[in-house]
Structures are given as C-alpha cells and as structure tokens.
N, C-alpha and C positions, 0 to 999 in steps of 0.2 A: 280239276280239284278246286276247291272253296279256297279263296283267301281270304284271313280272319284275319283281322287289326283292331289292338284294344291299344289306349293310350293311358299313362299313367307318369311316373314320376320316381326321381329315385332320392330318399332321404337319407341320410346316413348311411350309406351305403347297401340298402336295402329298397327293391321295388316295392313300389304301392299304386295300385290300378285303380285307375276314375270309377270301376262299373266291375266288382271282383264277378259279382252273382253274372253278369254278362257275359265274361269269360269262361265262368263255369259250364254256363247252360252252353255255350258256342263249344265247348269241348268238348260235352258230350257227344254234339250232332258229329261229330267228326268221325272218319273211318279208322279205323287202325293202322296208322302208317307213319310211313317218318316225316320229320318234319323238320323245317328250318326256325332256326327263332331267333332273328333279329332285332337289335333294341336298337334305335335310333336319334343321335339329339335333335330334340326341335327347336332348332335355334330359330329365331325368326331373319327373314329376309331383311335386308337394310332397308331405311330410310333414302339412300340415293336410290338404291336397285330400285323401289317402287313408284317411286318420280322416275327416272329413267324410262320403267315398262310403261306408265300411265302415260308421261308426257311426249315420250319420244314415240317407243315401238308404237303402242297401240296407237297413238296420233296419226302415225303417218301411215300406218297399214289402213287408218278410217279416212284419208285424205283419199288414198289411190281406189279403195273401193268404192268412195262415193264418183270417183272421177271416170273408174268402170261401169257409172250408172246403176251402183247400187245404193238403194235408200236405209240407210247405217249411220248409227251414232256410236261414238266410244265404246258404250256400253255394250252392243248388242254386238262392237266388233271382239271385246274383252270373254263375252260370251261364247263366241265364236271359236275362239282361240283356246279357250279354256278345254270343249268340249273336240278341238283337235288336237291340241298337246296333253292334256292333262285329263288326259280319259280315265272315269273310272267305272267298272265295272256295275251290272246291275246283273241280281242273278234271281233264277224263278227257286219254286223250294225245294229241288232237285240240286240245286249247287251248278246249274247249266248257267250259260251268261245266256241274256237276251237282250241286252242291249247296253249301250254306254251312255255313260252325263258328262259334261266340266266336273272334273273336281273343284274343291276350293284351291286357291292358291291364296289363301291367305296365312295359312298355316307352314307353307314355305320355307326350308332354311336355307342358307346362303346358295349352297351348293344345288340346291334344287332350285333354285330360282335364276340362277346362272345359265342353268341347261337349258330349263323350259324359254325363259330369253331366245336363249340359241338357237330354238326350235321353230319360236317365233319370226326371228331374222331370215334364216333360212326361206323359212314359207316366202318372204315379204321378196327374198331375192329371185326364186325360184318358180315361185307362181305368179306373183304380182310383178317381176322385174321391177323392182327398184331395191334400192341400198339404203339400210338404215345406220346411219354409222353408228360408229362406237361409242360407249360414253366418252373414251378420252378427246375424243374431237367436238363435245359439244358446244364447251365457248368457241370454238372458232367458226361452229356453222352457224349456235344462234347467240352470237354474242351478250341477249339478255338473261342466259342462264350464269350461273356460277361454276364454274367448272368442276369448283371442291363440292358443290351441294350435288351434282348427277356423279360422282365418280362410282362406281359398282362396287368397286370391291375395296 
C-alpha cells in the first residue's frame, strides 16, 4: 500500500498543510480502506547531535573505510549511511516500490536522530569492527573537543 506524508503546521490549535491541493489530489488516488494518521513534531536534531554524527560517527566510519581500501570521503560516506539507515521508499504509479534513496536527515528530530546514530554505530561495530564511543567519552578520547559542545541529548 502507498505511504502518503504531507507536512504542515498546527496554529492555534488548528492544522494547516504546506500543499492542501497536494493532499487532496494524493487522497483521491487512494483506495478505500483504513487508515492510520499520525501527526508528528518536527523538532529538529541538536546542535551536539549533528557535530557528534558529522565529527565523530561519520569520521571514523570514513577513517576505517578508507583504511579497507575504499576511496571515500565524509560525504560520500554520509551518503552511504543515509541510503542504509534512512531509506526511503521510491514507488512506480502503481503504488509498487522499486527501489530506495537516503532520505534527508536533516529534517530529523531528536528522537529520530538518536536512533538513526544508533544504527549507524552498530554498522561501524558489526561490520567494520571498530567502536565508536559515545558522546559522553569524547573529551577524554579527543581532549580538543568540549565535552558540553558533543553531548547528544
């Protein structure tokens, strides 16, 4: 079945959607059936969290892959990562998937961005054997960060 996601905003205790005409035309295409409907905050990911994932995780998951003799930069490793943790769906006009992308993760809220982390770490312990620690240990591995400026949460 289609997943539909429209983003919007609540004022006064009342929603208002980015694209109404979007959600209309996307309802129609839809079958008769039930349905879930979750509203979600989008808070944004922190300030540490995103120094943390740029400077740590993806650092060090592009240290060991270039040291498995793969030729990777931050980016293309951030890429990478994106399009295995944060997959999102591509679908033909039949509502079939055919294939996936990276989502964005910039749109991220705390909680979603803790996990996807998580996801990340994992990989880095499980496939790549190494450990990424945590943010609470980062002054004490690289003494030139701030402890308070990586903390996650």
């Amino acid at each position: 079945m289609k997943k539909v996601e429209h983003s919007g905003y609540y004022k006064g205790g009342q929603l208002f959607l980015n694209n109404k005409q979007r959600f209309v035309e996307d309802g129609k295409q839809m079958p008769d059936c039930d349905v879930d409907v979750i509203v979600k905050k989008k808070g944004r990911a922190t300030s540490p969290q995103r120094r943390y994932y740029f400077g740590v995780v993806v650092t060090e998951i592009t240290n060991r892959m270039i040291e498995l003799g793969n030729d990777v930069d931050k980016e293309l490793v951030h890429q990478y990562l994106k399009s295995e943790f944060n997959k999102q769906p591509i679908h033909n006009d039949g509502g079939e998937i055919i294939g996936y992308v990276g989502g964005t993760t910039t749109d991220h809220n705390i909680e979603d961005r803790i996990e996807y982390i998580d996801k990340c770490i994992d990989f880095a312990a499980t496939v790549l054997d190494i450990v990424i620690p945590p943010p609470s240990t980062q002054s004490q591995i690289f003494p030139e960060y701030n402890s308070k400026v990586l903390r996650v949460a």
